[in-house]
Structures are given as structure tokens and as C-alpha cells.
C-alpha positions in Angstrom: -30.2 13.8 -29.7 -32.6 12.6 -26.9 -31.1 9.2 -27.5 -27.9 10.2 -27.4 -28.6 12.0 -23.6 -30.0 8.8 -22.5 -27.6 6.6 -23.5 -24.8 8.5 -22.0 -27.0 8.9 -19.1 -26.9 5.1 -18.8 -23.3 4.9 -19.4 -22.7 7.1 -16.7 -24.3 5.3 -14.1 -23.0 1.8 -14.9 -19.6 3.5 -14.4 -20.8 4.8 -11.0 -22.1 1.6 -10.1 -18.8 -0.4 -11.2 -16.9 2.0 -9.0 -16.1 0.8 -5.8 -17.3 3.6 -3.1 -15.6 4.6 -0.5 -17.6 6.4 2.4 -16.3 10.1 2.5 -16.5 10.0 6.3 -14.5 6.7 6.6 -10.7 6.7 7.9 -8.2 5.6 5.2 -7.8 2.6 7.9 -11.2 1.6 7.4 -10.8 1.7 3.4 -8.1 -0.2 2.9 -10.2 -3.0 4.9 -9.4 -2.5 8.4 -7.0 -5.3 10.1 -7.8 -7.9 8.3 -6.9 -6.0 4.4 -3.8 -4.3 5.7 -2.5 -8.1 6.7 -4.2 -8.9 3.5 -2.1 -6.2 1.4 0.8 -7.1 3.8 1.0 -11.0 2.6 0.7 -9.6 -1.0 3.9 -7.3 -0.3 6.0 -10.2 1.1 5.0 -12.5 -2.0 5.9 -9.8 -4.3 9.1 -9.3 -2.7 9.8 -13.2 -3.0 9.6 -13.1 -6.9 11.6 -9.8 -7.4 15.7 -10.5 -8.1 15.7 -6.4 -7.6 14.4 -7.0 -4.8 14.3 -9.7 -2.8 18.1 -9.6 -1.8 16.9 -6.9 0.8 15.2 -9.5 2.8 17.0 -13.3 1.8 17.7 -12.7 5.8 14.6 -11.1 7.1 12.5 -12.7 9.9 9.5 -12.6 7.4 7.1 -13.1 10.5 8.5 -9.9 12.1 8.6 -8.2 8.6 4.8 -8.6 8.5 3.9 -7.8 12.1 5.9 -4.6 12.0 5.0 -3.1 8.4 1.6 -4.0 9.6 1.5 -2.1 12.5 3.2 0.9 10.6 0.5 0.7 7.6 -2.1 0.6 10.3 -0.7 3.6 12.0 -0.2 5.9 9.1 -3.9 5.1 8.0 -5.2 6.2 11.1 -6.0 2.7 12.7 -6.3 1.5 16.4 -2.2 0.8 16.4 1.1 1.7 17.7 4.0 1.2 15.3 6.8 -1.0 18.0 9.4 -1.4 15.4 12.6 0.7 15.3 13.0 4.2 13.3 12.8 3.7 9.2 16.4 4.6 9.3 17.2 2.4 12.0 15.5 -0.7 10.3 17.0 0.6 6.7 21.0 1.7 8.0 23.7 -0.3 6.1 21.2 -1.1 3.1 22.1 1.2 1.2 18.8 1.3 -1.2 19.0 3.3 -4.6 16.0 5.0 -5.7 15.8 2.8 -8.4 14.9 0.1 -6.1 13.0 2.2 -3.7 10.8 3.1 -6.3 10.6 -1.2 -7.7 9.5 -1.7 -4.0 6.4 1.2 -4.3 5.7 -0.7 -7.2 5.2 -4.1 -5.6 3.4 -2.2 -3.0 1.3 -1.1 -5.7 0.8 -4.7 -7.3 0.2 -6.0 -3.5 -2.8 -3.4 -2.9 -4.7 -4.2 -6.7 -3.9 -8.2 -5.7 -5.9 -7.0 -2.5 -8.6 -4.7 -4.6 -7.8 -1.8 -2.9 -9.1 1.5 -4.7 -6.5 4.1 -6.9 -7.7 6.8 -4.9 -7.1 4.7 -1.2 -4.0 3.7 -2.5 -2.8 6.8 -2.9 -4.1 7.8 0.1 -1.5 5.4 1.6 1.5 6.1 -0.5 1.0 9.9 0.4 1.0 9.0 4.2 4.2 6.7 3.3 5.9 9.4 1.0 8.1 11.2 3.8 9.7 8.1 5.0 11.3 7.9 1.6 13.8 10.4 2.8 14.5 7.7 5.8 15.0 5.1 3.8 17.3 5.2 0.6 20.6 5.9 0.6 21.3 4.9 4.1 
């Protein structure tokens, strides 16, 4: 029975250790890497977008370099970062596009697959996609 303490004693630890830790005081900005990890999570978006057929027709006609700079700044200003968002309304930069939810939801996905590409946490990620979740209303159907 002593053994058996230890040993999941142990365990327990190495799973602590493998975790990575966030510090509880830090800004969801400053998890997610700061500038450099939100342009990092950013590239990852864009090169998921490029090998979706879903979705990828959204953007065929996208300046990608303004695509980046703006969801940047956006990401960096919902996590609490040093930023101003410049671009236009989510339903101004979303009007005519009429996006199901179906693909609404594909995109959070790629979103998802762009943050573990970057090695962002589960919890800060959805840290981010909770700070994101009321533009959804801004964004399909429009």
C-alpha cells in the first residue's frame, strides 16, 4: 500500500512537471506569448485557411498582409494586450459573406489547430475563444 502512495505520488508530479504553467497573475496576452505568439498563432491561422476547400473560398481575395495585421491587433486586444483593434466592425468586415455556422464553427477549428501548431495551452486557448465567443453573433449569417 506504501508503494502504491508513492508511486502515484510520483506520477502526479511528472504530470505537474509536463504541464505547461501559466502564471495566475499573467494577462491572457502575456500567455498566449505576447506579440510575437499572437503573430505566431496568426501565420498558423492563415496557413490553415490556405488548405481548407470549406474554407478558404472566404479569403481567395483577401489582402492576406492586412488579414494578419488586423486579426492580430484584434487577438491582441481581446487578450488584454498593449493594442488598438483599426480594422472595421466584425459585421462590417463579414457583410455579404454570408457564413453558415457550419463553417463558422470549421474556422474555430483551424483556429484551434493554429494555437496547438503554436503550443498554446487548452486552458489559454479557451481563454481566447471565450473572449472571441460574442463576435460569433457578428459574424455568421451576414
Amino acid at each position: 500500500m506504501a508503494l502504491f502512495r508513492i508511486a502515484a505520488m510520483l506520477l502526479t508530479a511528472l504530470l505537474l512537471l509536463s504541464c505547461k504553467h501559466t502564471d495566475a497573475g499573467s494577462t491572457l496576452y502575456e500567455e498566449l506569448g505576447g506579440r510575437s505568439g499572437i503573430n505566431q498563432i496568426v501565420d498558423n491561422f492563415i496557413t490553415e485557411i490556405e488548405y481548407s476547400p470549406d474554407i478558404f473560398p472566404y479569403f481567395e481575395n483577401s489582402d492576406v498582409a492586412r488579414f494578419h495585421e488586423k486579426l492580430s491587433e484584434h487577438i491582441c486586444m481581446l487578450a488584454s494586450g498593449p493594442c488598438a483593434y483599426t480594422g472595421d466592425t466584425m459585421e462590417q468586415v463579414h457583410a455579404g459573406m454570408n457564413i453558415s455556422e457550419r463553417d463558422f464553427n470549421i474556422g474555430v477549428d483551424l483556429l484551434i489547430n493554429a494555437m496547438n501548431k503554436a503550443n498554446i495551452p487548452h486552458t489559454t486557448q479557451n481563454k481566447l475563444l471565450a473572449t472571441m465567443t460574442p463576435t460569433r453573433k457578428e459574424i455568421i449569417y451576414k
